[in-house]
C-alpha positions in Angstrom: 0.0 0.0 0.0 1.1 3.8 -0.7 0.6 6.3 1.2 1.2 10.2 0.2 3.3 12.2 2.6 4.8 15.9 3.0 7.8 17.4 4.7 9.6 20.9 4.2 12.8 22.5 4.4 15.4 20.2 4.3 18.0 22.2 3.7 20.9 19.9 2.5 23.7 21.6 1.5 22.8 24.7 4.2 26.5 25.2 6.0 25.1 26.8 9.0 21.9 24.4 9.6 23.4 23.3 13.0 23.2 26.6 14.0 19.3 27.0 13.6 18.2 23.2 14.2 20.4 22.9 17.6 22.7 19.7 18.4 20.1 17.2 18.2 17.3 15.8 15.3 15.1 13.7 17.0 17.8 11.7 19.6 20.5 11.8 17.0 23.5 14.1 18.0 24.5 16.3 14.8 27.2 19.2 14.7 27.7 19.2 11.1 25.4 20.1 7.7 27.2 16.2 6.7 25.7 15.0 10.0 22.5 16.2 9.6 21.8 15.2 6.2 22.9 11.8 7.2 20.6 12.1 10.0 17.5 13.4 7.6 18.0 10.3 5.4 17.8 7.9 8.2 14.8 9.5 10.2 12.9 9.9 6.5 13.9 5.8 5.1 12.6 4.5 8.7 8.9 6.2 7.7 9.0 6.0 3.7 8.7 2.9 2.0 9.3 2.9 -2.5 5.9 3.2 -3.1 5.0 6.2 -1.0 5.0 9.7 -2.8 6.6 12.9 -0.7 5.9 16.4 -1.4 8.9 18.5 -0.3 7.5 21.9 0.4 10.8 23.6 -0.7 14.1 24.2 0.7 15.6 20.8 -0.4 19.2 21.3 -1.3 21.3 24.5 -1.2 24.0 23.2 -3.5 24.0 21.2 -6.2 26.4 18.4 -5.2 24.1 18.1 -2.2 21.3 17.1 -5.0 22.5 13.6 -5.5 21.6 12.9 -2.0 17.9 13.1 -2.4 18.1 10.2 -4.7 19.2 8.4 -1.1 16.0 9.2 -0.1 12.9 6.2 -0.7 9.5 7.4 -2.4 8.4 9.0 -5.0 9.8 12.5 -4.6 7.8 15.7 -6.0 9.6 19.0 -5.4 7.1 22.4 -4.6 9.8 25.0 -5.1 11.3 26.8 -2.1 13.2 30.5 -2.1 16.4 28.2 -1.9 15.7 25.9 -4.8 17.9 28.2 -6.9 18.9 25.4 -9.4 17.5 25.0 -13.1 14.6 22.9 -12.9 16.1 20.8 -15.2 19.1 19.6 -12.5 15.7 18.8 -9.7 14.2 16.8 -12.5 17.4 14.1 -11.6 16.0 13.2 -8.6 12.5 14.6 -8.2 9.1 13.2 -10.4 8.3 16.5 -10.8 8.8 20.1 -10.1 6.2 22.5 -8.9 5.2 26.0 -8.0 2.3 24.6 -5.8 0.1 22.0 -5.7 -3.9 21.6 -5.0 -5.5 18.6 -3.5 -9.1 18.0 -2.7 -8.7 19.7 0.6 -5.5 21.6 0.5 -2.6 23.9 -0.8 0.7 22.3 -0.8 3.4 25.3 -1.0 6.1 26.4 0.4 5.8 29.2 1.9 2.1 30.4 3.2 -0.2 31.8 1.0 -2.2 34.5 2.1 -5.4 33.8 3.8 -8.1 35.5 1.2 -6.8 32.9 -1.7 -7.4 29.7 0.6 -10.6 29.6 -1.1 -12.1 26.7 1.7 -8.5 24.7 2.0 -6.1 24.4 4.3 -2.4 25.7 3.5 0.5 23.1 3.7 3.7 24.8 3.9 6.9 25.1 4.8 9.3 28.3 4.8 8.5 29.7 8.4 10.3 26.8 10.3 9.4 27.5 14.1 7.1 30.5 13.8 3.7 28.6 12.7 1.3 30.6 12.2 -1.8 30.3 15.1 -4.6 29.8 12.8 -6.4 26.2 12.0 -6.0 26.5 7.9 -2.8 26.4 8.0 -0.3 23.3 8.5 3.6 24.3 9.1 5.7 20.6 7.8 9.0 22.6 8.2 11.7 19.9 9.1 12.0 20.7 12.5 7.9 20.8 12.9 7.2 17.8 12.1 7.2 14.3 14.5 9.5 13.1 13.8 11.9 14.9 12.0 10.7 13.0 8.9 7.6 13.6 6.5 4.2 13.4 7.6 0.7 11.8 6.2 -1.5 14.1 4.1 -4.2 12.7 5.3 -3.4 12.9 9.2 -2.0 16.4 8.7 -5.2 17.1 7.0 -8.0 15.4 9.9 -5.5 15.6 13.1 -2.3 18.1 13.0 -1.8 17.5 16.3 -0.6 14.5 16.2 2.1 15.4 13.5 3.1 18.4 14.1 5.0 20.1 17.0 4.0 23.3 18.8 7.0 24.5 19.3 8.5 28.0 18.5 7.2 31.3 18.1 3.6 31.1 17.3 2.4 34.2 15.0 -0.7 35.4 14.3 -1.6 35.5 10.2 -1.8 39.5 10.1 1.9 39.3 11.3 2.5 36.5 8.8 1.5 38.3 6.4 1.7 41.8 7.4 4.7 43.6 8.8 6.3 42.6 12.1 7.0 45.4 14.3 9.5 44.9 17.3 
């Protein structure tokens, strides 16, 4: 059986992920970008079987020698274009199914970052982009990496009836008008 999953912001490649991520994904110790993409591929092969599909919300690779790596990773891999994803689509198209600006489901938005609430048009919004600072409003689903339990990719159809159970609530929670509005400090 396959199942349909999505994850965001992996960030291989990303020198200074340590730095934002901390010392530890999930219970495995990482102080280097090497160590942590090492540590992404476990966590997401333990979940993912070669039938499954995977959205990644964006945010996959940073350079392009990291790019071989995702074909390390099992599933069906579909790539929903990040502000990182700098490559040429054609260099994605090695390792990914497809290449995306978003994607719409039945009951759902897949992007990566969130799309403003006016053009949700009765769907939810499954994104990546804001890492910890989820936004504190029920249409919205925030699969960044480090959101996500655990530290892998997540059902579509859990994070669609019960989020809770996927997704972390930690980090900065933010209220859409500052999502999408300007943050004053």
């Amino acid at each position: 059986m396959s199942h349909v999953y999505c994850v965001g912001d992996l960030h291989f490649g990303h020198k200074n992920i340590c730095a934002f991520r901390g010392n530890l994904l999930g219970n495995i110790p990482i102080t280097t970008e090497e160590e942590h993409r090492e540590a992404v591929i476990f966590l997401w092969n333990q979940r993912i079987t070669k039938r499954d599909t995977v959205f990644v919300l964006g945010d996959a690779v940073f350079t392009e020698d990291t790019l071989e790596d995702i074909s390390r990773l099992k599933g069906t891999k579909v790539l929903v274009r990040g502000n990182h994803d700098v490559l040429n689509a054609s260099a994605y198209l090695t390792v990914f199914k497809d290449v995306a600006g978003m994607v719409r489901t039945k009951a759902s938005w897949l992007t990566h970052a969130p799309i403003h609430p006016q053009e949700l048009r009765g769907k939810i919004n499954i994104h990546g982009h804001v890492h910890n600072a989820t936004i504190d409003d029920r249409r919205y689903r925030n699969v960044s990496l480090e959101n996500t339990i655990p530290f892998a990719p997540v059902l579509l159809s859990s994070l669609i009836t019960e989020p809770e159970r996927v997704l972390r609530t930690v980090g900065k929670r933010v209220t859409p008008d500052v999502a999408f509005g300007e943050v004053r400090m």
